[in-house]
Backbone as a printed PyTorch tensor [residue, N CA C, xyz], in Angstrom:
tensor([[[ -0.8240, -11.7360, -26.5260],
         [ -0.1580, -11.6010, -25.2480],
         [  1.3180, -11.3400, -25.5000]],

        [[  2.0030,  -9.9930, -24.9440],
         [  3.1510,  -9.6740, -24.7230],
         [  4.3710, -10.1220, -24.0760]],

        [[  3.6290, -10.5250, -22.9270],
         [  4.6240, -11.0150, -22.3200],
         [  4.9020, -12.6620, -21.6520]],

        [[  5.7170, -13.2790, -22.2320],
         [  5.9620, -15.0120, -21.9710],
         [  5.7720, -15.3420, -20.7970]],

        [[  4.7440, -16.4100, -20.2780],
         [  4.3030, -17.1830, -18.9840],
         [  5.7330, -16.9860, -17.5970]],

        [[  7.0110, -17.6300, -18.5070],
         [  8.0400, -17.7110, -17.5090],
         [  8.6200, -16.0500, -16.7030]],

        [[  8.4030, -14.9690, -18.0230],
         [  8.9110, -13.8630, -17.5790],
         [  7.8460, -12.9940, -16.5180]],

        [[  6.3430, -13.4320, -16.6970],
         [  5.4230, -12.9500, -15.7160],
         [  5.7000, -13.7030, -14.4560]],

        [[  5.7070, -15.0270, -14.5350],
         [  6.0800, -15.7260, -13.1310],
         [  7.3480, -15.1790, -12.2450]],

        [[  8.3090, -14.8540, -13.4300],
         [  9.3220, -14.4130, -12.7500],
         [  9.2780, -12.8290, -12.0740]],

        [[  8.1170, -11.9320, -12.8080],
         [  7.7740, -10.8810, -12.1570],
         [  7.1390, -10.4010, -11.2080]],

        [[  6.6900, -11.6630, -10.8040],
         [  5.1890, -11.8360,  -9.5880],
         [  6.4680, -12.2470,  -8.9620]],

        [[  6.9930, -13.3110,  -9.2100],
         [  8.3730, -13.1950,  -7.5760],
         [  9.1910, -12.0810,  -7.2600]],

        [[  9.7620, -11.4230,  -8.2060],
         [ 10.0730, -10.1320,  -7.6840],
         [  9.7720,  -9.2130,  -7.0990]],

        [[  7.9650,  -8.6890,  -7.7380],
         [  6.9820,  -8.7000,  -6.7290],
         [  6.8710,  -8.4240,  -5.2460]],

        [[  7.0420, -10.1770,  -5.4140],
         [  6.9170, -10.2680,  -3.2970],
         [  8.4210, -10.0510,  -3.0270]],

        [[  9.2020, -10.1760,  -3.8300],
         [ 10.5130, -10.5580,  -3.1400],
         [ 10.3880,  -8.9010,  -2.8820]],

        [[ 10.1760,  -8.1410,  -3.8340],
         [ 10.3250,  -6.6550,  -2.9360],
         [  9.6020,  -5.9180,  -1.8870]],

        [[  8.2960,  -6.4240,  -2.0700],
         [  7.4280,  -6.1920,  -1.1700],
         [  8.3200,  -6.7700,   0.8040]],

        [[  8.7370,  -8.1140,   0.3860],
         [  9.4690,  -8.2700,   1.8640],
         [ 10.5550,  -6.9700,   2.1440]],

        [[ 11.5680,  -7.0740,   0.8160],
         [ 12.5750,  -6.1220,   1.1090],
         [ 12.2730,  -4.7570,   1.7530]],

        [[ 11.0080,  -4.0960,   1.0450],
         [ 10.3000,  -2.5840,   1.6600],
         [ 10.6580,  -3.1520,   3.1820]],

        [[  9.5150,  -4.2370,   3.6480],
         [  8.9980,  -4.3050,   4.8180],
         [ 10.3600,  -4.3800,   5.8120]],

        [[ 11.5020,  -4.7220,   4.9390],
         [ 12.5180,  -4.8620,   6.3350],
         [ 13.1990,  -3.7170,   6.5450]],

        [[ 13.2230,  -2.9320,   5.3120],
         [ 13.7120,  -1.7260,   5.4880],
         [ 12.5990,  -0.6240,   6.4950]],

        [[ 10.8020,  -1.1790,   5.8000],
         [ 10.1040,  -0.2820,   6.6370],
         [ 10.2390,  -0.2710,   8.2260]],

        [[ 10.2330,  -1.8190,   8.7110],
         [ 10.5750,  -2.5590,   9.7620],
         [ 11.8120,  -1.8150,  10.5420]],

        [[ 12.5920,  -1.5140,  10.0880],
         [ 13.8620,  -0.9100,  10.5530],
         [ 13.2760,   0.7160,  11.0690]],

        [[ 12.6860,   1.3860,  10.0450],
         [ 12.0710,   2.3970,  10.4450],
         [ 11.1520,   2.9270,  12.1080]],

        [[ 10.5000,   1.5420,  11.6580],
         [  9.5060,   1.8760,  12.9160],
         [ 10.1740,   1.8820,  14.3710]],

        [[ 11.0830,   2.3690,  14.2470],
         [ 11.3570,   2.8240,  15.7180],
         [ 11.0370,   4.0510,  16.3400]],

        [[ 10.9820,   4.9060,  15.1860],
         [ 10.2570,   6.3110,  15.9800],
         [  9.1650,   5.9020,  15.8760]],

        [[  8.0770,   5.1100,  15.6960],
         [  6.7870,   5.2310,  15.7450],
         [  6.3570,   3.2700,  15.9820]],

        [[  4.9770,   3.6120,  16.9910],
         [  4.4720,   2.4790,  17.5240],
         [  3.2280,   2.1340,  16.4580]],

        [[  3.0460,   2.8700,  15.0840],
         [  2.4620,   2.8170,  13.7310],
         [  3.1060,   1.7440,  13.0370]],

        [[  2.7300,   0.5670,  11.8890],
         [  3.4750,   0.1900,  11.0970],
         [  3.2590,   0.6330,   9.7060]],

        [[  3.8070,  -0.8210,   8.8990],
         [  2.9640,   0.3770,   7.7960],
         [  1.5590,   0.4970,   7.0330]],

        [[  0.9560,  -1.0390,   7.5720],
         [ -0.2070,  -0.5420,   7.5200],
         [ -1.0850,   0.4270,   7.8430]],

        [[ -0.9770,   1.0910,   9.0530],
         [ -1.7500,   2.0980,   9.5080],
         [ -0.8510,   3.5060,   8.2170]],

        [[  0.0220,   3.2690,   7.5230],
         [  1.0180,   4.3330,   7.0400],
         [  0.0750,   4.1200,   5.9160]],

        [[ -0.0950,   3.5650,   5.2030],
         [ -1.4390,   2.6760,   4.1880],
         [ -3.0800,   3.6070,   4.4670]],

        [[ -3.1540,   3.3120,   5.5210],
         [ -4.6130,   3.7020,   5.5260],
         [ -4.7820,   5.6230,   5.6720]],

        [[ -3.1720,   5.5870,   6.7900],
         [ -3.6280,   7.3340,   6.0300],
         [ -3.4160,   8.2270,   4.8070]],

        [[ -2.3900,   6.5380,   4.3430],
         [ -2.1680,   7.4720,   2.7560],
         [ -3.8780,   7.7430,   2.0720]],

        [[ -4.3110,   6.8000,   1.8250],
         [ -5.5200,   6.3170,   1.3460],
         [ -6.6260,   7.5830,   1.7870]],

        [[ -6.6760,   7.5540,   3.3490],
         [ -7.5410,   8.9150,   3.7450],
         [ -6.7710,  10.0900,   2.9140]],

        [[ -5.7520,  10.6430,   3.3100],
         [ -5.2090,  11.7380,   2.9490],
         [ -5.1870,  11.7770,   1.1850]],

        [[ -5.1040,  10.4400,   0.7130],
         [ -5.1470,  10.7400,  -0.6890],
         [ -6.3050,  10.7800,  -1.1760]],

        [[ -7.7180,  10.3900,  -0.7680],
         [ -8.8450,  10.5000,  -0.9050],
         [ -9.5930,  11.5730,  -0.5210]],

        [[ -9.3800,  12.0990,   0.3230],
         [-10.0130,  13.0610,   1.1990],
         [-10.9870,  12.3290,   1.9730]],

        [[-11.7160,  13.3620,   2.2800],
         [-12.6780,  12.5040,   3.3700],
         [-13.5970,  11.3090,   2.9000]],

        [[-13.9930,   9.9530,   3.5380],
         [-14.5220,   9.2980,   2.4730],
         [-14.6430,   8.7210,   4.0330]],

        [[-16.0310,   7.3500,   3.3830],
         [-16.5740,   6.2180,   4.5930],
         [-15.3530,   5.2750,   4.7680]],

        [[-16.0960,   4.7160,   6.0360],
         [-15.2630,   3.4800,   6.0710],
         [-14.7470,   2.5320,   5.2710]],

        [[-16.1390,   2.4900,   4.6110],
         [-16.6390,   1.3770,   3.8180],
         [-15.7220,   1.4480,   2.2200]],

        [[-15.7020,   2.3320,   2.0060],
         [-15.2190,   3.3460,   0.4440],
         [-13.8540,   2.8300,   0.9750]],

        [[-12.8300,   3.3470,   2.1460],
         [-11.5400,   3.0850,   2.5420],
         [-11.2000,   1.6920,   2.1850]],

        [[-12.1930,   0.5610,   2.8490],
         [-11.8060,  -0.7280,   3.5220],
         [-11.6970,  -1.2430,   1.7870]],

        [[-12.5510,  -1.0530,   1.0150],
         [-12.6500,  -1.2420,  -0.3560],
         [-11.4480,  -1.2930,  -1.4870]],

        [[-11.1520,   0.1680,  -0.9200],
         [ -9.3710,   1.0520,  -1.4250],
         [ -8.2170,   0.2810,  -1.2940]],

        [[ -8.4440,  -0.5230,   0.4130],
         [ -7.4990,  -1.3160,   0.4320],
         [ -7.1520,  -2.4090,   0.6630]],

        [[ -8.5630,  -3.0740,   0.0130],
         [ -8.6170,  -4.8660,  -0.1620],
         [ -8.7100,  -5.0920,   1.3260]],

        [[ -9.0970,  -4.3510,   2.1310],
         [ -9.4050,  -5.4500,   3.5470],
         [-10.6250,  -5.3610,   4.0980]],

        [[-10.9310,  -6.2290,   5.1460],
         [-12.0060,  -6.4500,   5.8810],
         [-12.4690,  -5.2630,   6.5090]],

        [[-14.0160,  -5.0690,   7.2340],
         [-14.4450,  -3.8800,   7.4300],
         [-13.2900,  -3.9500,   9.4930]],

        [[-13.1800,  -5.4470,   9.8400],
         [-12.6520,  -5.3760,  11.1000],
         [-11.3080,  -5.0860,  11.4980]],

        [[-10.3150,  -5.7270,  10.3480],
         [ -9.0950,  -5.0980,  10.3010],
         [ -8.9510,  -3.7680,  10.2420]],

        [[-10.0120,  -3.3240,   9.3900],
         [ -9.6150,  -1.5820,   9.1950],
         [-10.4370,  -0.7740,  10.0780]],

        [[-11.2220,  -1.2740,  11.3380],
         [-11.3480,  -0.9840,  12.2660],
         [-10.7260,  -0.9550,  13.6270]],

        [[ -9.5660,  -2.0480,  13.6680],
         [ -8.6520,  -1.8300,  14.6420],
         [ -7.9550,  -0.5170,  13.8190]],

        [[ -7.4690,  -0.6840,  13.0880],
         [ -6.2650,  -0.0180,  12.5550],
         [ -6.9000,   1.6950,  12.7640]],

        [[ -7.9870,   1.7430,  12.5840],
         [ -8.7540,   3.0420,  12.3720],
         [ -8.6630,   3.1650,  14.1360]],

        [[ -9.1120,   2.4590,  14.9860],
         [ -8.7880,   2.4980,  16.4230],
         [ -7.4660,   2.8510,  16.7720]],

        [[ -6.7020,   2.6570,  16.6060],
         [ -5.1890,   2.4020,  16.8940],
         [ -4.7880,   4.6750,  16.4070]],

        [[ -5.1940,   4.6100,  14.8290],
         [ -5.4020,   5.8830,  14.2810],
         [ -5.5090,   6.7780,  15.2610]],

        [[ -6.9200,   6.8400,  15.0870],
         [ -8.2930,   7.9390,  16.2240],
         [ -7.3560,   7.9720,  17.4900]],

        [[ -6.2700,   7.0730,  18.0650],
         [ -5.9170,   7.3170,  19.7730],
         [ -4.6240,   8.2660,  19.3120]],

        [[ -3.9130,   7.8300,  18.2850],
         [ -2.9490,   8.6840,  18.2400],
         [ -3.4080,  10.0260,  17.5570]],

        [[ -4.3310,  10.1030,  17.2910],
         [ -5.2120,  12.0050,  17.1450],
         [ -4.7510,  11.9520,  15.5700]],

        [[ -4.2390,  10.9230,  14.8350],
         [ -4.0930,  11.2210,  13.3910],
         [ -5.6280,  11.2950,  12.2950]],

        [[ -6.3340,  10.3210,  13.0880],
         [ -7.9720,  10.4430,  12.2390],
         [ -9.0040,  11.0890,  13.0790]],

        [[ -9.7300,  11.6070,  12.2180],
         [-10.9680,  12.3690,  12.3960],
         [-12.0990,  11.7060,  11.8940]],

        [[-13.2040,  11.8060,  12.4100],
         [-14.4450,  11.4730,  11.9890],
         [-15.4760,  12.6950,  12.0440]],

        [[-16.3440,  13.1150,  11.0690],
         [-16.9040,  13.8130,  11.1600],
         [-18.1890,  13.7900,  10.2850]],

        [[-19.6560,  13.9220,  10.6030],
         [-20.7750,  13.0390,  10.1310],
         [-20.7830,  13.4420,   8.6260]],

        [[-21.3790,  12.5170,   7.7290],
         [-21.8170,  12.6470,   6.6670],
         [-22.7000,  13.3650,   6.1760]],

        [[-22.5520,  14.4030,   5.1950],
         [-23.8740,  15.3180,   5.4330],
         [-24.7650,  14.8700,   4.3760]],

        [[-24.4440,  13.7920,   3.3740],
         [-25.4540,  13.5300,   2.4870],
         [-26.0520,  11.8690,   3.2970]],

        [[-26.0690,  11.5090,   4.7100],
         [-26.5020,  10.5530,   5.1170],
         [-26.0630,  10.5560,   6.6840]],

        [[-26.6900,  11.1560,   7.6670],
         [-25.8070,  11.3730,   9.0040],
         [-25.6410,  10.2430,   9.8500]],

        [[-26.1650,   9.1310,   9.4440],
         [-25.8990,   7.7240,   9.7940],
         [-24.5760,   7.4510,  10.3420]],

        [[-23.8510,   8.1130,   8.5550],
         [-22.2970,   7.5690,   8.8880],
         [-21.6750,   8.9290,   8.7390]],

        [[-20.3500,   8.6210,   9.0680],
         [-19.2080,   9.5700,   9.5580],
         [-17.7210,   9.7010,   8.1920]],

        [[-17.3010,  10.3840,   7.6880],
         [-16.2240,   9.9860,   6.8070],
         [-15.2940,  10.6710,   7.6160]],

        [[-14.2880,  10.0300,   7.4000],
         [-12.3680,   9.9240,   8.1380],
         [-11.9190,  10.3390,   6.7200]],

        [[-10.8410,  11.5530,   7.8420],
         [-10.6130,  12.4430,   7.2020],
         [ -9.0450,  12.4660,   7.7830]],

        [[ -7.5680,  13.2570,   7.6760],
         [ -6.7050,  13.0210,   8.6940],
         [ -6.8240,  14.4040,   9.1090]],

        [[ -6.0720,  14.3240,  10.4640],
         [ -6.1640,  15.5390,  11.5050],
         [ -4.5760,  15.8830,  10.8040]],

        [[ -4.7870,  17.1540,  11.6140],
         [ -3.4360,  18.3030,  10.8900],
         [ -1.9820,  17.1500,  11.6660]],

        [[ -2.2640,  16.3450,  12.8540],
         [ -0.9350,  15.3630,  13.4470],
         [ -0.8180,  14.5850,  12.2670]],

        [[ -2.0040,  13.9460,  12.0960],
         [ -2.0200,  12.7650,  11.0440],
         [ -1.4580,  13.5330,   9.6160]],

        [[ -1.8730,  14.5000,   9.3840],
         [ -1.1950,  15.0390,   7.8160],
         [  0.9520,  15.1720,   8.1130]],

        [[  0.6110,  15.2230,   9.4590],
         [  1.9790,  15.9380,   9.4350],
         [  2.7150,  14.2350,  10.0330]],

        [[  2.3750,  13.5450,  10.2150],
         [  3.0980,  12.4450,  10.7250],
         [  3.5720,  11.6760,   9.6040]],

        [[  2.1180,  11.5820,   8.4470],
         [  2.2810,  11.1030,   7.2850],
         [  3.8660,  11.6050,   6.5620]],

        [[  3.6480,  13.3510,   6.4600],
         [  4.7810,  14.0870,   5.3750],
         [  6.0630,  13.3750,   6.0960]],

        [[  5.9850,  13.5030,   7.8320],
         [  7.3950,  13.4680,   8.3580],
         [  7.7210,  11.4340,   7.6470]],

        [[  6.8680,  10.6300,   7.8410],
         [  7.5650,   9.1300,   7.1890],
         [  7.8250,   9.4990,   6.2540]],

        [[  7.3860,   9.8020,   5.1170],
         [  7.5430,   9.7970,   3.8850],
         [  9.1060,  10.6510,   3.6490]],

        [[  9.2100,  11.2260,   4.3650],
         [ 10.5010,  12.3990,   4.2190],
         [ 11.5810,  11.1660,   4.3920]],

        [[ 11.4080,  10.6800,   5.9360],
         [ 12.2710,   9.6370,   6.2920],
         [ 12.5820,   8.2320,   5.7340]],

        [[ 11.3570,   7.9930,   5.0020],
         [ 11.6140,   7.3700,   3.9110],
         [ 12.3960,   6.9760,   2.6990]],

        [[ 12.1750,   8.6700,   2.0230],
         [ 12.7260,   8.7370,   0.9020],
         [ 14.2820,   9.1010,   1.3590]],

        [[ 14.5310,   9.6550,   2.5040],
         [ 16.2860,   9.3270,   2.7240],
         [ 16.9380,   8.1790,   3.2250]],

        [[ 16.0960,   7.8200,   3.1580],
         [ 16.4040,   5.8540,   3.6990],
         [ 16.7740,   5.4290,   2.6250]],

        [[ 15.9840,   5.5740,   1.4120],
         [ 16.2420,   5.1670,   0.0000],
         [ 17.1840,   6.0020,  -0.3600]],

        [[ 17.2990,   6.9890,  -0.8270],
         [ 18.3010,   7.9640,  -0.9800],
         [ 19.6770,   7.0630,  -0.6760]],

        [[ 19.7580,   7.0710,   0.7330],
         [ 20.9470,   6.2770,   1.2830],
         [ 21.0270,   5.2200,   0.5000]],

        [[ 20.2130,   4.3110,   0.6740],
         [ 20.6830,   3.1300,   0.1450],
         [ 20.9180,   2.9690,  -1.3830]],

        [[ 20.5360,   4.2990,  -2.4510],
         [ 20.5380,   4.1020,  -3.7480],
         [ 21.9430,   5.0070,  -3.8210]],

        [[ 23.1510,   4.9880,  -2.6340],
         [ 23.6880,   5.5550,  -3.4450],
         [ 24.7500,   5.2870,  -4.4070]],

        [[ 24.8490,   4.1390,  -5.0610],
         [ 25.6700,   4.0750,  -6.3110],
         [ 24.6770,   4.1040,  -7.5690]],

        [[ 23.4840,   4.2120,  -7.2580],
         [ 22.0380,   4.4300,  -8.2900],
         [ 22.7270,   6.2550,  -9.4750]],

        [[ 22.3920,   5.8710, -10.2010],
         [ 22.2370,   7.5240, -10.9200],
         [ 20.9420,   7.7550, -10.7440]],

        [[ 21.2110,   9.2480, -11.1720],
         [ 19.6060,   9.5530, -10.9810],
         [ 18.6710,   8.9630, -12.2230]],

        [[ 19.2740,   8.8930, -13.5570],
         [ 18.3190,   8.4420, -14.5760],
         [ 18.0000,   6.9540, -14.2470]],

        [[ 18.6580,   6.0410, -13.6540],
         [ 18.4390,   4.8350, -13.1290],
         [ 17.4120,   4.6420, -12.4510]],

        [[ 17.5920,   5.8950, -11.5070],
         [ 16.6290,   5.8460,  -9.9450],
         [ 14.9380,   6.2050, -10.9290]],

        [[ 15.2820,   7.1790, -11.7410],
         [ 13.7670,   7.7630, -12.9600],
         [ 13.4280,   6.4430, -13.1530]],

        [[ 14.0560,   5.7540, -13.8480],
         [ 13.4770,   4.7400, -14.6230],
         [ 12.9520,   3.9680, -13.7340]],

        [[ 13.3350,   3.2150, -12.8280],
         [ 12.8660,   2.2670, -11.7640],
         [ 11.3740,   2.6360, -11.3690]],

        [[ 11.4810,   4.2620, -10.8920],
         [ 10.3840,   4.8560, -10.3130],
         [  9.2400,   4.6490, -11.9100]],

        [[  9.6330,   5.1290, -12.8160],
         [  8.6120,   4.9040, -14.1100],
         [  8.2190,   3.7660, -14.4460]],

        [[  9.4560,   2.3320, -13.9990],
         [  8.2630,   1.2450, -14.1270],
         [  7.4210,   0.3710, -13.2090]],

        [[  8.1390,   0.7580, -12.0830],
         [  6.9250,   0.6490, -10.8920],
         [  5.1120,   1.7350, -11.2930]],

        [[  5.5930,   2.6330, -11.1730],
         [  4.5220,   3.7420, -11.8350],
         [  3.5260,   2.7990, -13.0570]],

        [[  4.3770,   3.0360, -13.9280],
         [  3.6940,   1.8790, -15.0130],
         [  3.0690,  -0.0410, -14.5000]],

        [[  3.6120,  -0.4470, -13.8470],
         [  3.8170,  -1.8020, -13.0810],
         [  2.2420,  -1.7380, -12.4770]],

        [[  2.1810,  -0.2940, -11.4480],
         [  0.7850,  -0.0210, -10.4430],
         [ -0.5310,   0.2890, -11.2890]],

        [[ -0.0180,   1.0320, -12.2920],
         [ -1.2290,   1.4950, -12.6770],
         [ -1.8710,  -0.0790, -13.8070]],

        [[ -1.1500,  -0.6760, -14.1830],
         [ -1.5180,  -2.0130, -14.8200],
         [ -2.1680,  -2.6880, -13.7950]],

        [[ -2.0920,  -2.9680, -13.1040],
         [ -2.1240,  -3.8200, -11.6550],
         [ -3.6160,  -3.0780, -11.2260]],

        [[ -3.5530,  -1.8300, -11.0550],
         [ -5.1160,  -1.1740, -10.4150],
         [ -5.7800,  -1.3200, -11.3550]],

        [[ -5.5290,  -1.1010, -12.6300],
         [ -6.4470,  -1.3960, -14.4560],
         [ -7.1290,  -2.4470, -13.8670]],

        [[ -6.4330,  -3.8620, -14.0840],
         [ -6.7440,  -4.8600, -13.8980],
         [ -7.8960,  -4.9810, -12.7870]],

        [[ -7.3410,  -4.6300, -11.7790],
         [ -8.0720,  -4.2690, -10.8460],
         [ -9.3510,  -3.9670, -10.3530]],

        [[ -9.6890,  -3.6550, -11.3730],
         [-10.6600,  -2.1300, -11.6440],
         [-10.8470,  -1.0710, -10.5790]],

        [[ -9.3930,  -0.7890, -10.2500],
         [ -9.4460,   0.3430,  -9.3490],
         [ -9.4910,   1.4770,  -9.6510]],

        [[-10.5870,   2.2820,  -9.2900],
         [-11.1270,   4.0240, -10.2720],
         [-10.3720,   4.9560, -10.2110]],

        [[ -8.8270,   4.5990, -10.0820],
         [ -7.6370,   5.9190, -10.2640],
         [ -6.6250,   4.8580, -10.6930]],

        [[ -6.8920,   4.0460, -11.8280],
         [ -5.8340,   3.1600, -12.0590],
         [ -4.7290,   3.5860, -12.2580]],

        [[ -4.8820,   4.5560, -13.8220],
         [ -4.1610,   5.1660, -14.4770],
         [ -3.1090,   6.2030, -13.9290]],

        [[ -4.0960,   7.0300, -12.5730],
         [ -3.2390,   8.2730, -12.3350],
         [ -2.7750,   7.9890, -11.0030]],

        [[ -2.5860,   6.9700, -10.2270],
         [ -1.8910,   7.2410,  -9.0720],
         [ -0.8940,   6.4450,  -9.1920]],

        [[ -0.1760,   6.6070,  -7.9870],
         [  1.0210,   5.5430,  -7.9540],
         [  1.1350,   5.7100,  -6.2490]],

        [[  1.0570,   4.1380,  -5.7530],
         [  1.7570,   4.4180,  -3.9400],
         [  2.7930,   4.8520,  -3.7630]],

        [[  3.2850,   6.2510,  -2.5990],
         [  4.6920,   5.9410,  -3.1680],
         [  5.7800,   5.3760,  -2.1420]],

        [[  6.9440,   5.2260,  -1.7390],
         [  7.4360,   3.8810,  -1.3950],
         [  7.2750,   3.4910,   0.1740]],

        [[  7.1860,   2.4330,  -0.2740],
         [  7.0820,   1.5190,   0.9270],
         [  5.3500,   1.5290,   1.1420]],

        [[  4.1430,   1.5790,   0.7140],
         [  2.7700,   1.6520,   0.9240],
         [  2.8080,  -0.0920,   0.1890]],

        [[  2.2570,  -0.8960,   0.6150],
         [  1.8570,  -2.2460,  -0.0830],
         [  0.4860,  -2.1690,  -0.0860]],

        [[  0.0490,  -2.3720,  -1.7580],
         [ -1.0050,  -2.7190,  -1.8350],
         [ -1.7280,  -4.5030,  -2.3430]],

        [[ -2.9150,  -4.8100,  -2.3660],
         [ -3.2590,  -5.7080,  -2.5100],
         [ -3.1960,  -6.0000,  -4.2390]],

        [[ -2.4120,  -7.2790,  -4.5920],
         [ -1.5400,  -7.3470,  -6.1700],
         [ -2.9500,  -7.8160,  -6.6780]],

        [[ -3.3490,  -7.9030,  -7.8560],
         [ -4.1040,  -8.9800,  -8.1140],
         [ -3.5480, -10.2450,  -8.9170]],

        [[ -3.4100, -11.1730,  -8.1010],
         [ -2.7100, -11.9530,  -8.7770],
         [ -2.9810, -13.4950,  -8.1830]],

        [[ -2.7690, -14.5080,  -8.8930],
         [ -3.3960, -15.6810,  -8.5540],
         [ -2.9390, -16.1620,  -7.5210]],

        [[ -2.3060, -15.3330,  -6.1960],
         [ -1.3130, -16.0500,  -5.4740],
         [ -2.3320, -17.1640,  -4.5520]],

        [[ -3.3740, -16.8390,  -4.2210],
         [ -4.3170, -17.7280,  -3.9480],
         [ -4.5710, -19.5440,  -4.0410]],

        [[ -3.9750, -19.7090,  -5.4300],
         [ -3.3910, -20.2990,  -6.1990],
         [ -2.2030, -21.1510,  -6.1740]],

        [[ -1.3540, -19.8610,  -5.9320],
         [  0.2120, -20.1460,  -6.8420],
         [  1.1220, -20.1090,  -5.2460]],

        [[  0.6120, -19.3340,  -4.0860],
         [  1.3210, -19.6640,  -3.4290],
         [  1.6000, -18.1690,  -2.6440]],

        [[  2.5180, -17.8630,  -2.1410],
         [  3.2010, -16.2650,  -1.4990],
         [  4.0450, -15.6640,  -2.4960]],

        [[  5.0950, -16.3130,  -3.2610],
         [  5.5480, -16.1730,  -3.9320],
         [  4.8570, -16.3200,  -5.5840]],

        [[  4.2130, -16.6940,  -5.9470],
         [  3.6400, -17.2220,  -7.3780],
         [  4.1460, -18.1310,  -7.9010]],

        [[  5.1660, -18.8400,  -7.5910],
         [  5.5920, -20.1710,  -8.6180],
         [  5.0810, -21.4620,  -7.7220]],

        [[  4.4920, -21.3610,  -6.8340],
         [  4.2490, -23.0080,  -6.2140],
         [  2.3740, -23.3520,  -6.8900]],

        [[  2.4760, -24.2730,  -7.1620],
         [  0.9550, -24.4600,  -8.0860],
         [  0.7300, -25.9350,  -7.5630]],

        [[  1.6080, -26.0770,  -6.4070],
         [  0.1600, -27.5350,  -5.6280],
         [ -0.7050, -26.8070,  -4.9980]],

        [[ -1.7100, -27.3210,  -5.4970],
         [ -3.0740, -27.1890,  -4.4550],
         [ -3.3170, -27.4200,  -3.2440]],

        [[ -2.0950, -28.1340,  -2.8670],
         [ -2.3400, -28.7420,  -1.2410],
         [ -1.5000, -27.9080,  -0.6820]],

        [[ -1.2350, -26.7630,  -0.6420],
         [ -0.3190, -25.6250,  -0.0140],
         [ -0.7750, -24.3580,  -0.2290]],

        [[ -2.1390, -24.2130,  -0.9590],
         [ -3.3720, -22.8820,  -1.0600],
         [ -2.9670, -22.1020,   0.3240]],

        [[ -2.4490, -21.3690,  -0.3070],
         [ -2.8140, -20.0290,   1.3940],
         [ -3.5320, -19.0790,   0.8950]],

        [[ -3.8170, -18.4680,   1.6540],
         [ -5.0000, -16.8740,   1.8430],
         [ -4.5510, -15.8970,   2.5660]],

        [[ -3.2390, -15.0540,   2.4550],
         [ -2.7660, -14.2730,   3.1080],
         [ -2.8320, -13.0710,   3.0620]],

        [[ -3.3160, -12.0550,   3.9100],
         [ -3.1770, -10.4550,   3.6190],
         [ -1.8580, -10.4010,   3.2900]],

        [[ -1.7420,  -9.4620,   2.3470],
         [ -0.1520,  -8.7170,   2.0020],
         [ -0.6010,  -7.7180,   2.2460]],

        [[ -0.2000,  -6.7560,   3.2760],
         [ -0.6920,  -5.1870,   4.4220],
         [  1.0100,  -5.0050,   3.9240]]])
């Protein structure tokens, strides 16, 4: 083992501590849109998958088949998802995004990355590389582990939270609390 107990603990808090930071910056965002970023999550996932089941999605992104049925509700009204039947089983339907939904997606992501932009600007750019390369490296360890079947080659890119694998179950929201009598079970969306 590479890396010392204290310096992983201390990386699982950074972790969440950034995962909040995204969310307040994402949080700030959502004013042009009545979307957060979970639903920003599930069309990455469609759009990065292509068309695929429910079931295959809800899988992708560590949640319940009911959560990702509101969220897929919420989708379908704003005309960003499509459903259209399965042709190797017409039972079910795979979600796919509509040309709004492709284009709502590009327009966050644009607004995104000048959000960051802004805020990185005393960052260099080889700074800003590196950060991005060990997050990159950081995700694809994390989906390995995982055993998520694009460990290696994807990366979310910012502001998408995915489900960590990590003992927080355990350890707490943060990872350093290890009483048992303070166990939570929390989605991180």
């Amino acid at each position: 083992m590479s890396v010392a107990q204290h310096t992983a603990a201390e990386l699982v808090h950074n972790i969440f501590d950034l995962q909040r930071a995204l969310r307040g910056v994402t949080a700030a965002g959502t004013k042009y849109s009545d979307l957060g970023p979970a639903h920003t999550g599930v069309l990455f996932f469609i759009g990065d998958g292509g068309p695929m089941r429910a079931s295959a999605l809800a899988a992708r992104l560590g949640i319940g088949a009911s959560a990702l049925s509101r969220q897929l509700a919420d989708l379908e009204q704003h005309g960003f998802v499509v459903r259209t039947p399965d042709p190797l089983d017409g039972r079910a339907c795979l979600l796919s995004l509509s040309q709004e939904g492709e284009k709502y997606l590009a327009e966050t992501y644009e607004r995104r990355a000048e959000t960051l932009r802004e805020i990185l600007t005393d960052w260099t750019e080889s700074e800003a590389e590196a950060a991005s390369s060990s997050v990159q490296h950081l995700t694809a360890a994390l989906r390995s582990a995982a055993g998520h079947p694009a460990a290696a080659a994807q990366c979310l890119p910012q502001g998408v939270a995915t489900p960590l694998p990590t003992t927080a179950h355990r350890t707490g929201n943060d990872g350093r609390h290890l009483d048992p009598a303070s166990e939570t079970t929390k989605e991180e969306h």
